[in-house]
Backbone as CSV, one residue per row, in Angstrom:
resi,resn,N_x,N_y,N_z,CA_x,CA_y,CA_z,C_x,C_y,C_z
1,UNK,171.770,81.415,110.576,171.503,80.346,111.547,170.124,80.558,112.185
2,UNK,169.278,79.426,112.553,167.957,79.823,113.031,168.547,79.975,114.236
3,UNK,167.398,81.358,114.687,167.299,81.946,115.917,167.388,81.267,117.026
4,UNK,168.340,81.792,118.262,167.541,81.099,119.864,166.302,81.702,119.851
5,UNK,165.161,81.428,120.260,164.170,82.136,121.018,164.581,82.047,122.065
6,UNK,164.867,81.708,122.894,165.132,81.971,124.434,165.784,82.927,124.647
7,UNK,166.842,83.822,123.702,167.655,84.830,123.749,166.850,85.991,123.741
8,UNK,165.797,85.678,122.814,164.502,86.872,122.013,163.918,87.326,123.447
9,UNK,163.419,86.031,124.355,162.586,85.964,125.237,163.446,87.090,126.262
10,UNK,164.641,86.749,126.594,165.126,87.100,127.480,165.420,88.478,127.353
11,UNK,165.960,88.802,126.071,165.850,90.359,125.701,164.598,91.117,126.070
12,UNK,163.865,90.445,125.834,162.291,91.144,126.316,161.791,91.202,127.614
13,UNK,162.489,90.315,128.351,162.339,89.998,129.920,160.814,89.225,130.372
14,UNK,160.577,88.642,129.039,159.553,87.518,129.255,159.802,86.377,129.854
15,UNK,159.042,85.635,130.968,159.151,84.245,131.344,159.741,83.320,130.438
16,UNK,160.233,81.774,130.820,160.332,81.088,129.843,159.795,79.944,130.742
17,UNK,158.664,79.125,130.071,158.937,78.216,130.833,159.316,76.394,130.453
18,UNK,160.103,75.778,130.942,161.337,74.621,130.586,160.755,73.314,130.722
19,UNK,161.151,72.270,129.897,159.753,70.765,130.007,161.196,70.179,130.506
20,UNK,161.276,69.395,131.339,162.720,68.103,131.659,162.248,66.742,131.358
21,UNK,162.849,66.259,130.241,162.652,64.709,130.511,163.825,64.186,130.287
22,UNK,163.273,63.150,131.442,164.284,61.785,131.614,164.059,60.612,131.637
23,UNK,162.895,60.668,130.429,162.747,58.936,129.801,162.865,59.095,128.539
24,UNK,163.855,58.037,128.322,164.131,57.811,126.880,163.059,57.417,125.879
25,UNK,162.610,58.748,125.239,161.352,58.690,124.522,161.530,59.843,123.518
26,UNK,161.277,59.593,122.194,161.486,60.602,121.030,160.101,60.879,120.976
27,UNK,158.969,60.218,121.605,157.502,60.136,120.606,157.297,60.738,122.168
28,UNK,157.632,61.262,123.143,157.620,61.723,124.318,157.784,63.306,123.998
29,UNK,158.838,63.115,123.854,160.279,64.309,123.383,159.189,65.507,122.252
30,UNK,158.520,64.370,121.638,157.905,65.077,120.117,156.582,65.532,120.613
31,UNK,155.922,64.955,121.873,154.755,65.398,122.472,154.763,66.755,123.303
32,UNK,155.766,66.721,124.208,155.801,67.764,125.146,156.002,68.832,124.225
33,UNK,156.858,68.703,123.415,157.166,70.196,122.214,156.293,70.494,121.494
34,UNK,155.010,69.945,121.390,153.750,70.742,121.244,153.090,71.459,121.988
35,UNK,153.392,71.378,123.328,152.253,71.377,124.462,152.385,72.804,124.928
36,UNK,153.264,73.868,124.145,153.289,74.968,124.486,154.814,75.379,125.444
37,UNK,155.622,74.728,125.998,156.904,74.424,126.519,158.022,75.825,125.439
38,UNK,158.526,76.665,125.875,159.645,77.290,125.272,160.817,76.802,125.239
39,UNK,160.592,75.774,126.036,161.791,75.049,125.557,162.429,73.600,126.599
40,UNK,162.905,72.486,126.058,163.015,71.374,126.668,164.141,70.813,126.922
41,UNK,164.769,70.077,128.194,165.640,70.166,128.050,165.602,68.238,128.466
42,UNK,167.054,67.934,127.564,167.133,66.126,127.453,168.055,66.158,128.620
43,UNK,167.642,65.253,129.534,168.975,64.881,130.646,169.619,64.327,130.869
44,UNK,170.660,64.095,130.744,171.941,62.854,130.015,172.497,62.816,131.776
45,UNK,172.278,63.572,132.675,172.639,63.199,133.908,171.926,62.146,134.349
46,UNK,170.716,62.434,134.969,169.778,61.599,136.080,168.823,60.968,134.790
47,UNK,168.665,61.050,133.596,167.507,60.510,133.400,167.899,59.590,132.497
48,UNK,167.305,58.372,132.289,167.860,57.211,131.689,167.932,57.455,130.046
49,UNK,168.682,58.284,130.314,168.875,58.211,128.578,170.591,58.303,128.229
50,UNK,170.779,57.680,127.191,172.159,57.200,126.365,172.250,58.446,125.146
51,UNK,173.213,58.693,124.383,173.904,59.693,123.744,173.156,59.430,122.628
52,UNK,172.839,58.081,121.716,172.232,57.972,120.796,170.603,58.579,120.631
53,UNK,170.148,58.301,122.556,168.203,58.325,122.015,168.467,59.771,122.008
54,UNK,169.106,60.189,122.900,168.956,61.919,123.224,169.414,62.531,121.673
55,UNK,170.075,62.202,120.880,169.723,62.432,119.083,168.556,62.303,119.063
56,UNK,167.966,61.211,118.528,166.466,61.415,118.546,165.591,62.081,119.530
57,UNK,165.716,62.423,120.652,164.417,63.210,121.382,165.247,64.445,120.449
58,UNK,166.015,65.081,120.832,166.537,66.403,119.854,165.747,66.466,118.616
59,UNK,165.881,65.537,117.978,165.373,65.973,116.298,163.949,65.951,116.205
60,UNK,163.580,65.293,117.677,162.008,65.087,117.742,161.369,66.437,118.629
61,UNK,162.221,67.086,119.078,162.280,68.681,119.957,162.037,69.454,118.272
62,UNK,163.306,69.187,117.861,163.662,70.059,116.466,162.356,70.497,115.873
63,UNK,161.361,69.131,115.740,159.917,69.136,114.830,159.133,70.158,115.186
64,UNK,159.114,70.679,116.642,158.434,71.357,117.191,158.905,72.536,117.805
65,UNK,157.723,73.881,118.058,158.136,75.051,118.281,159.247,74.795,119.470
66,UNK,159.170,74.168,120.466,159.893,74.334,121.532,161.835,74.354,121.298
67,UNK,162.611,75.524,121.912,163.864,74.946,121.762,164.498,73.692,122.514
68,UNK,165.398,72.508,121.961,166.156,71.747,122.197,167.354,72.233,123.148
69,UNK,167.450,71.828,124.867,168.168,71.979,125.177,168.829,70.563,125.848
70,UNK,170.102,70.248,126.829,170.314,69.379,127.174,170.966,69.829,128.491
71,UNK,170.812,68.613,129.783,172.031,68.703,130.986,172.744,67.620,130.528
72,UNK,174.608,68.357,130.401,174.919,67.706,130.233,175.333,66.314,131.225
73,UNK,175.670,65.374,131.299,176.230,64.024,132.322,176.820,64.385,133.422
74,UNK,178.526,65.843,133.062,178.752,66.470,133.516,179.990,67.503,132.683
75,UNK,181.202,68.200,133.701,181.617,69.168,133.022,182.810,68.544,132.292
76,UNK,182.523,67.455,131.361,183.016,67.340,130.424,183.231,68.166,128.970
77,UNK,184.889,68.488,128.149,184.275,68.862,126.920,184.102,68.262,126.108
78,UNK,184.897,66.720,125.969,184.051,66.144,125.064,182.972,65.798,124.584
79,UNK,181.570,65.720,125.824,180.656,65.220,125.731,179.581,66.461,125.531
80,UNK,180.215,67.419,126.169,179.324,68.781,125.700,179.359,69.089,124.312
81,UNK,180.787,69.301,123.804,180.805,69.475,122.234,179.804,68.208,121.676
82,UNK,179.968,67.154,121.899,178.958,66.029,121.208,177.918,66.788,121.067
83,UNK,177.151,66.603,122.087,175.885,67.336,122.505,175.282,68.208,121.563
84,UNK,176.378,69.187,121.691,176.394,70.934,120.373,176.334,70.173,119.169
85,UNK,177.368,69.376,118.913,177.240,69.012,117.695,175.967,68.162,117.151
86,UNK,175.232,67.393,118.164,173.990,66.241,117.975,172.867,67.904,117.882
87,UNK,172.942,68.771,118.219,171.734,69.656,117.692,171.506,70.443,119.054
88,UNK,171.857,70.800,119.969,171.185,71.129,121.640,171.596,72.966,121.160
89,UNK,171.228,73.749,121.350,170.873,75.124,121.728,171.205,75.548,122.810
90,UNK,171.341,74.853,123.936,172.213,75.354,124.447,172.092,74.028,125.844
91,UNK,173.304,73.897,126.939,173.691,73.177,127.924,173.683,73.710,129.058
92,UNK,172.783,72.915,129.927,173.088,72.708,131.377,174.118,72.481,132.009
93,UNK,174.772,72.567,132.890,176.299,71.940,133.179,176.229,71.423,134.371
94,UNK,176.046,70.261,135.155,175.809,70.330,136.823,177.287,70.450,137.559
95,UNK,176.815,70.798,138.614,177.878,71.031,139.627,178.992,71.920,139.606
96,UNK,178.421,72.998,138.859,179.908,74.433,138.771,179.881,74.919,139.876
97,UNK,181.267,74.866,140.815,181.300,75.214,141.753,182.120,76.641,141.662
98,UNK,183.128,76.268,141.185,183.913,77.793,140.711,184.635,78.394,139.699
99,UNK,184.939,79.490,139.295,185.409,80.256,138.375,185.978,79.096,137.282
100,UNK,187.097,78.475,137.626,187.737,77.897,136.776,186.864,76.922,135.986
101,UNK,186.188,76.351,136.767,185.079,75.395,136.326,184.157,75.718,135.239
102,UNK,183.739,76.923,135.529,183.190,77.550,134.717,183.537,77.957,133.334
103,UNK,184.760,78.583,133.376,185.281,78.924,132.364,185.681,77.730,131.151
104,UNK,186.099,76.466,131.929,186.173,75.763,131.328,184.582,74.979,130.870
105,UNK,183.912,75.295,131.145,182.143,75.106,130.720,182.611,75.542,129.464
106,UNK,182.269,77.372,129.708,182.017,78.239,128.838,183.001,77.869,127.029
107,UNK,184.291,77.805,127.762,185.457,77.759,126.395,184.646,75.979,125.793
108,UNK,184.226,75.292,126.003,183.495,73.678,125.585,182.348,74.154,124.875
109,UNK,182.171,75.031,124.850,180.595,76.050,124.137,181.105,76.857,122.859
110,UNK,181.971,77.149,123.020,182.229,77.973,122.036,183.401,78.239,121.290
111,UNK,183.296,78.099,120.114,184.368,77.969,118.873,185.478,79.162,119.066
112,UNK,186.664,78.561,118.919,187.996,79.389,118.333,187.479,80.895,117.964
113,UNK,188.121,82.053,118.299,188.374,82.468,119.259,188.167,82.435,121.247
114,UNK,186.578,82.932,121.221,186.460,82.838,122.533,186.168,81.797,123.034
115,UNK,186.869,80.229,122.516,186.420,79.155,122.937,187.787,78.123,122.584
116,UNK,186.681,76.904,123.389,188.196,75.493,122.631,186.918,74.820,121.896
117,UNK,185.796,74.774,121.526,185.125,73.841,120.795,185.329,73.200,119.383
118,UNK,185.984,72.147,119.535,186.393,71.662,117.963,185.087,71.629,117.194
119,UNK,185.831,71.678,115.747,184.891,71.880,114.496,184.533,70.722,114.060
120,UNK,183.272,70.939,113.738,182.584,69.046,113.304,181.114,69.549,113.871
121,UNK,180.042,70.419,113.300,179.052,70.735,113.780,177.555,69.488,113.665
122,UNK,177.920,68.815,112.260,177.209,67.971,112.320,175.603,67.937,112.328
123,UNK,174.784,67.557,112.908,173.736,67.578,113.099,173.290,68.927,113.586
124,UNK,174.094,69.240,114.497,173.833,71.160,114.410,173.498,72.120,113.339
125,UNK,174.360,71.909,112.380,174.305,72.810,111.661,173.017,72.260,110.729
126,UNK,172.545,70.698,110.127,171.523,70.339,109.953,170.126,71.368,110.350
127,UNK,170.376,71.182,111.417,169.176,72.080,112.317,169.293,73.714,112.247
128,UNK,170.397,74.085,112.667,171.164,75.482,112.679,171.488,76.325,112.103
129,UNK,171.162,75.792,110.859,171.255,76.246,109.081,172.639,76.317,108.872
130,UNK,173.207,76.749,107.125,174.213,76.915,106.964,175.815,77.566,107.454
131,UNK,175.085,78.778,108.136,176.078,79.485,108.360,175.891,78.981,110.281
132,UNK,175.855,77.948,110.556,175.860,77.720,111.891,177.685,77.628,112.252
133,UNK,178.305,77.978,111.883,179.682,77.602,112.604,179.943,79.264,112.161
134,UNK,179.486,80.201,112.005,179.604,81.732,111.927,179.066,82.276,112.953
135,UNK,177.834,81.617,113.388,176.926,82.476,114.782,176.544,81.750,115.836
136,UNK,177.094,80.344,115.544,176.887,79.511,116.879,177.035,79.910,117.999
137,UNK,178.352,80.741,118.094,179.027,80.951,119.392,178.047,82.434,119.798
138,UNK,176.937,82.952,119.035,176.111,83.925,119.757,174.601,83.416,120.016
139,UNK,174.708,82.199,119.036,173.411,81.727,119.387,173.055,80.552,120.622
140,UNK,173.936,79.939,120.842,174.377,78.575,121.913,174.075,79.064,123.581
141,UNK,173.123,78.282,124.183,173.461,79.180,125.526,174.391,78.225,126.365
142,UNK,174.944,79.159,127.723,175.983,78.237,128.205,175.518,78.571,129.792
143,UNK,174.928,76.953,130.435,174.288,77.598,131.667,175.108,76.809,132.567
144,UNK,175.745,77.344,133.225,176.296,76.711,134.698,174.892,75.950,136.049
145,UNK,175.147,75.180,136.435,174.226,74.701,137.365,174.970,75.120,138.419
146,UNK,174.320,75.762,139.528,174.273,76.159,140.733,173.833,74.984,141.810
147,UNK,174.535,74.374,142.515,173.983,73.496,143.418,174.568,73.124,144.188
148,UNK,175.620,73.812,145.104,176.392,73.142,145.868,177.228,74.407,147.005
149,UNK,177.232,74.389,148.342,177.834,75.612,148.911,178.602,76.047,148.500
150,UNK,179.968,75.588,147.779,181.180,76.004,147.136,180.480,77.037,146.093
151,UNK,179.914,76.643,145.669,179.424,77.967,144.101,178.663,78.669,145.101
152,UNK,178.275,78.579,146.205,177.345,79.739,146.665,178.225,80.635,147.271
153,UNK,179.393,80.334,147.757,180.738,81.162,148.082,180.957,81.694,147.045
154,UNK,181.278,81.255,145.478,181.551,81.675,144.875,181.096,82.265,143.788
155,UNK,179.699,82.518,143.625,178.903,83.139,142.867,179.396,84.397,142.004
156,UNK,179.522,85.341,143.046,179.993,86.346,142.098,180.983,86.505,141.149
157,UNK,181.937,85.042,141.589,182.927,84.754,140.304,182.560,84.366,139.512
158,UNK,181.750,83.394,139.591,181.221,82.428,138.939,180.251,83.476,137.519
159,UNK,179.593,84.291,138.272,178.747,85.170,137.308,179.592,85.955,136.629
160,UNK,180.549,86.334,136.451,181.436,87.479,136.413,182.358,86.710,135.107
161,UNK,182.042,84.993,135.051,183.014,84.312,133.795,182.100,85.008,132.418
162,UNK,183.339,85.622,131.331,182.598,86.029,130.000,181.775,85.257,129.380
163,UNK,180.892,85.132,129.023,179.953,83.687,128.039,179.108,83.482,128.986
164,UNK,178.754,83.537,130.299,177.535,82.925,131.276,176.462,83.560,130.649
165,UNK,175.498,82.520,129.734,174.355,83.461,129.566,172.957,83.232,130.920
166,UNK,173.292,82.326,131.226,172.406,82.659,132.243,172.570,81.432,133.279
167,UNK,172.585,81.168,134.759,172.809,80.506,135.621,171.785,79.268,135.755
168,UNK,171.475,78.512,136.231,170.490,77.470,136.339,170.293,77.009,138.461
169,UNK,169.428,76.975,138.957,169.769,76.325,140.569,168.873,75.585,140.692
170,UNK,169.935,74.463,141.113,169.885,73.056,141.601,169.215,73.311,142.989
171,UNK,168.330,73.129,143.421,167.548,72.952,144.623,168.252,71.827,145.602
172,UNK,167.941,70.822,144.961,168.151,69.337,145.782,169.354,69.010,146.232
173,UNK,169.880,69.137,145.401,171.830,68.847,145.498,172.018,70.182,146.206
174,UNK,171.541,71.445,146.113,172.044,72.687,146.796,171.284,72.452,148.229
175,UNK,170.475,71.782,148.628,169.821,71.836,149.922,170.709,70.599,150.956
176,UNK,171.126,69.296,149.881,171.910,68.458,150.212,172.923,68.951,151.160
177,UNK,173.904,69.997,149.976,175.354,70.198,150.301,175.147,71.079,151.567
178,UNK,173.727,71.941,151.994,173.648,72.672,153.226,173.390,71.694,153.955
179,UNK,173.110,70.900,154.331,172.411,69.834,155.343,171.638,69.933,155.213
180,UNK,170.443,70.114,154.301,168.879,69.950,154.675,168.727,68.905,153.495
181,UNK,167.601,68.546,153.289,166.818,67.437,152.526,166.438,68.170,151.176
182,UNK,165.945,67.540,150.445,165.688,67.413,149.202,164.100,68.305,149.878
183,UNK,163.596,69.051,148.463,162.524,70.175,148.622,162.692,71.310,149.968
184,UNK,163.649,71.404,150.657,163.647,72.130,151.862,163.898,73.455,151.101
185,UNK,163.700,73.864,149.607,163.583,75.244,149.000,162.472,76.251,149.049
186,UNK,161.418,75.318,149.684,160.103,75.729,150.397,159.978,75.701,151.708
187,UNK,161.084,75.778,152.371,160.976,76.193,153.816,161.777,77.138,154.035
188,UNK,161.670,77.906,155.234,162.285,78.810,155.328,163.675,78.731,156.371
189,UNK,164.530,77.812,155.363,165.992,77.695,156.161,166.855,78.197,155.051
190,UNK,167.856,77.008,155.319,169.405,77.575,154.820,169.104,77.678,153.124
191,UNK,168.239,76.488,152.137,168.712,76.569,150.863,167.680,77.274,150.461
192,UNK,166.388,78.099,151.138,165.746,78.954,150.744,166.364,80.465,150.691
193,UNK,167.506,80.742,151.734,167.692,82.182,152.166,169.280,81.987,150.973
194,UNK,169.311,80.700,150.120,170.922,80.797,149.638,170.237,80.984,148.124
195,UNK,168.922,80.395,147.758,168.115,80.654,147.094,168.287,81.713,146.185
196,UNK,167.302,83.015,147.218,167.217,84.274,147.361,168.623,84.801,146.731
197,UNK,170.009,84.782,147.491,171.095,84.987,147.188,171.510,85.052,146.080
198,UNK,171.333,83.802,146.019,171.933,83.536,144.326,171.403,84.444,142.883
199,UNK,170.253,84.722,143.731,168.967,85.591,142.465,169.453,86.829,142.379
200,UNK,169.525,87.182,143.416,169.989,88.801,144.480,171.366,88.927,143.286
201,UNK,172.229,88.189,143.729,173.644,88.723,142.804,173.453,88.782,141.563
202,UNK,172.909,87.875,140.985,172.779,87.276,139.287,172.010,88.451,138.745
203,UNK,170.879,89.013,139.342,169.840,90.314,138.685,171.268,91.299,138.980
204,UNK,172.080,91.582,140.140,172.780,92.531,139.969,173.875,92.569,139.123
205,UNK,174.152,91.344,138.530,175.313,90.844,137.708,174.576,91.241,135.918
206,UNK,173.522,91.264,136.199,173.150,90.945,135.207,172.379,90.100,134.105
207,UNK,172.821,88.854,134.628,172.618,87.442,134.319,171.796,86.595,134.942
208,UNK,170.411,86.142,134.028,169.295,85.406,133.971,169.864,84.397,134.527
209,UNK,168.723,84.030,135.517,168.294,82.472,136.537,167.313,81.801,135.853
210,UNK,167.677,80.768,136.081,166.234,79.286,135.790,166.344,78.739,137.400
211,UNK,165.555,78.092,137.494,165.455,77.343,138.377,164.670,76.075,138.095
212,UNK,164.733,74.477,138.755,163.645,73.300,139.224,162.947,73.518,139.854
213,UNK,161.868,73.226,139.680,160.481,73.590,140.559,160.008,72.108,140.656
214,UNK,159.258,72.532,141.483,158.567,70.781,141.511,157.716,70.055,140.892
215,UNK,156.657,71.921,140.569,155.370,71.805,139.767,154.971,72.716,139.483
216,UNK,154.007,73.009,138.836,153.882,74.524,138.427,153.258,75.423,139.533
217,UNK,152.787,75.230,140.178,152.459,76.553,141.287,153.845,76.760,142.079
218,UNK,154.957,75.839,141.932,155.791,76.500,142.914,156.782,77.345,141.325
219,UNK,156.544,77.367,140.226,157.214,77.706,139.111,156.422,79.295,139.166
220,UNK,155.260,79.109,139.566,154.203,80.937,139.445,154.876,81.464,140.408
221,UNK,155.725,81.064,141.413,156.040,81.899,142.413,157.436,82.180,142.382
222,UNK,158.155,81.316,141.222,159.577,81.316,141.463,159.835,82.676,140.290
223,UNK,158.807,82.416,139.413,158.493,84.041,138.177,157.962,85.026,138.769
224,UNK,157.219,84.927,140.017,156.987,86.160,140.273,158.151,87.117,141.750
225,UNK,159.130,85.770,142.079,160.340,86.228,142.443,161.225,86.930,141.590
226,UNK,161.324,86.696,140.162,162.200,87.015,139.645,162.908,86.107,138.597
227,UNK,162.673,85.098,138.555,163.776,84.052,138.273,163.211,84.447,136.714
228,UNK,163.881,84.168,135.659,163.805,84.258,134.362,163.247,82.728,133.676
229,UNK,163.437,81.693,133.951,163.063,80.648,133.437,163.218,79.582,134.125
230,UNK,161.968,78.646,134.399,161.165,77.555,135.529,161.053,76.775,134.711
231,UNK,161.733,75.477,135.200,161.239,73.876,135.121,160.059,73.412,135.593
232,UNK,159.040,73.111,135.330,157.600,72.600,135.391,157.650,70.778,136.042
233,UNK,158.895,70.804,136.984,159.132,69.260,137.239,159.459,68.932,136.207
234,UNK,159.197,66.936,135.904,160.150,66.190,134.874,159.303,65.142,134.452
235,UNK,159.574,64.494,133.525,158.113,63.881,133.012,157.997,62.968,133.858
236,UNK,158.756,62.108,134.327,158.415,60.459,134.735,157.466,61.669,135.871
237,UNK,157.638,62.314,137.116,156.779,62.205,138.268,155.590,63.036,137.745
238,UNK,155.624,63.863,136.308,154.301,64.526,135.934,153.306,63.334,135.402
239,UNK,154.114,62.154,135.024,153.170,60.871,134.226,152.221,60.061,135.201
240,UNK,153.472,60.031,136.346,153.150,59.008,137.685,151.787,59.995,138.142
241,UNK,151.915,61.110,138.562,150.844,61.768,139.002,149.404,61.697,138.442
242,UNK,149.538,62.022,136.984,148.653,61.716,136.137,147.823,60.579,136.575
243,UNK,148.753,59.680,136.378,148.248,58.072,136.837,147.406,57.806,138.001
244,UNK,148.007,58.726,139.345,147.305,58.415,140.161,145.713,59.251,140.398
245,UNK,145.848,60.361,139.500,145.006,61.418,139.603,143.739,60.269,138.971
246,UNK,144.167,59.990,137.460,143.271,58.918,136.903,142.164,57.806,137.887
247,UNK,143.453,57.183,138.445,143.009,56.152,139.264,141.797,56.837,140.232
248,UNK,142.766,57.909,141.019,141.849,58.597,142.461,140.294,58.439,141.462
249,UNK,140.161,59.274,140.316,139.279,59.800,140.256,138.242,58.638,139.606
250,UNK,138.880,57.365,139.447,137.948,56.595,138.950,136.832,56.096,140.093
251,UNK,137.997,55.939,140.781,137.004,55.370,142.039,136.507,55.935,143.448
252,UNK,136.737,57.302,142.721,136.034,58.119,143.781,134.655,58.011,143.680
C-alpha cells in the first residue's frame, strides 16, 4: 500500500504543514498540492462541497505530492467509511467530546478486527495500491477534533482511546463553547490557557496535535509551541486576501 507520509513525518518529529479547502474546486484541489502543502484536507463540514466534488478534489490531491485528507460532515460511520473508501488518508472528525465518541470514530476507521469498517475499498485501494485492505488499518489516520469544554474535561480519555493517531483543535467552536468569540486563541483567556492544556496532556499521552491557525505567522508559533501539524487558514479567506492585497496595491 502507498505510504502515509504524515506517519514518516511524525516518526521523525518533523512539522507538517495542512492546506483546508472549502470551495468546491478539483483544479483548486490540484493547485494547492503543488504548492509544497504535506498535506490537504477536503471539508465536507463548513465548506461548500458535496460527496461527489470532494472525489474529485481527492483524485486531484492524489496527482500531487501532498497527502489527501478530509473533515468529515460529522461522527458519522457511514459517511466516514465513504470518505475511506472515495481515497482520504486519513479523517478529521468534529466535535469529539468523549471517550465513547471517540471510540466509535476510531472502530469507522478501521477494518475487522480492531474496527467496524465495512469492506468495499473502492477508490482507495485505486490510490492505495493492491494490498490496501491488508495495511489500511496502519496506514489511515484517525483524528478526533477537539473543540468543545466537554472534550476538554475529557481529554485524557479521549487520548487514552486505542487508534487516536493524533488529536486536531478546533479554536473557534472551542472558544465558543468557553464564552469567548471566535480568534480569542490569541488572547490570553479561557481558550488560550485550554489551548495550552490540551497540548500539555497529548505530548504526555503521547499523541500528536494539529491545530487551525488563521495564517501562517500564527502557524510559526503554534510549531514552535509544540503542536505537530498547522492549518495555514482555508482557501476562500487566503483568495479574498489576495484580492484585496492586489487591489491595495494597485492603487497605492
Amino acid at each position: 500500500m502507498r505510504r502515509n507520509e504524515l506517519k514518516s513525518l511524525l516518526a521523525k518529529g518533523e512539522p507538517i504543514t495542512n492546506a483546508w479547502l472549502s470551495i468546491a474546486s478539483s483544479y483548486l484541489a490540484e493547485g494547492a498540492g503543488h504548492q509544497g502543502f504535506d498535506c490537504i484536507t477536503v471539508d465536507l463540514q463548513h465548506g461548500m462541497i458535496g460527496f461527489e466534488t470532494a472525489i474529485a478534489m481527492l483524485q486531484a490531491i492524489s496527482a500531487t505530492p501532498s497527502v489527501p485528507l478530509v473533515r468529515a460532515p460529522s461522527n458519522s460511520a457511514e459517511k466516514i467509511m465513504h470518505l475511506l473508501d472515495a481515497g482520504a488518508y486519513g479523517v478529521i472528525c468534529p466535535m469529539i467530546s468523549t471517550k465513547e465518541q471517540t471510540e466509535r470514530f476510531v472502530a469507522a476507521c478501521r477494518y475487522p478486527p480492531r474496527g467496524t469498517r465495512s469492506f468495499g475499498p473502492a477508490r482507495g485501494k485505486l490510490y492505495g495500491g493492491p494490498d490496501y485492505f491488508q495495511a489500511a488499518n496502519d496506514e489511515i489516520l484517525a483524528v478526533p477534533m477537539i473543540e468543545t469544554a466537554e472534550a476538554l474535561e475529557n481529554i485524557d480519555q479521549i487520548l487514552g482511546v486505542q487508534g487516536v493517531d493524533m488529536i486536531y483543535i478546533g479554536p473557534n467552536d472551542l472558544a465558543l463553547d468557553l464564552g469567548e468569540q471566535p480568534g480569542a486563541e490569541t488572547m490570553d483567556g479561557a481558550t488560550s490557557k485550554a489551548i495550552a492544556h490540551i497540548l500539555s496532556r497529548a505530548r504526555s499521552a503521547g499523541i500528536a496535535t494539529g491545530i487551525f491557525c488563521a495564517d501562517g505567522k500564527l502557524a510559526q508559533q503554534r510549531l514552535r509551541e509544540g503542536f505537530d501539524l498547522v492549518t495555514l487558514g482555508n482557501d476562500f479567506n487566503q483568495l479574498m486576501d489576495a484580492m484585496k492585497l492586489a487591489i491595495a496595491t494597485a492603487k497605492s
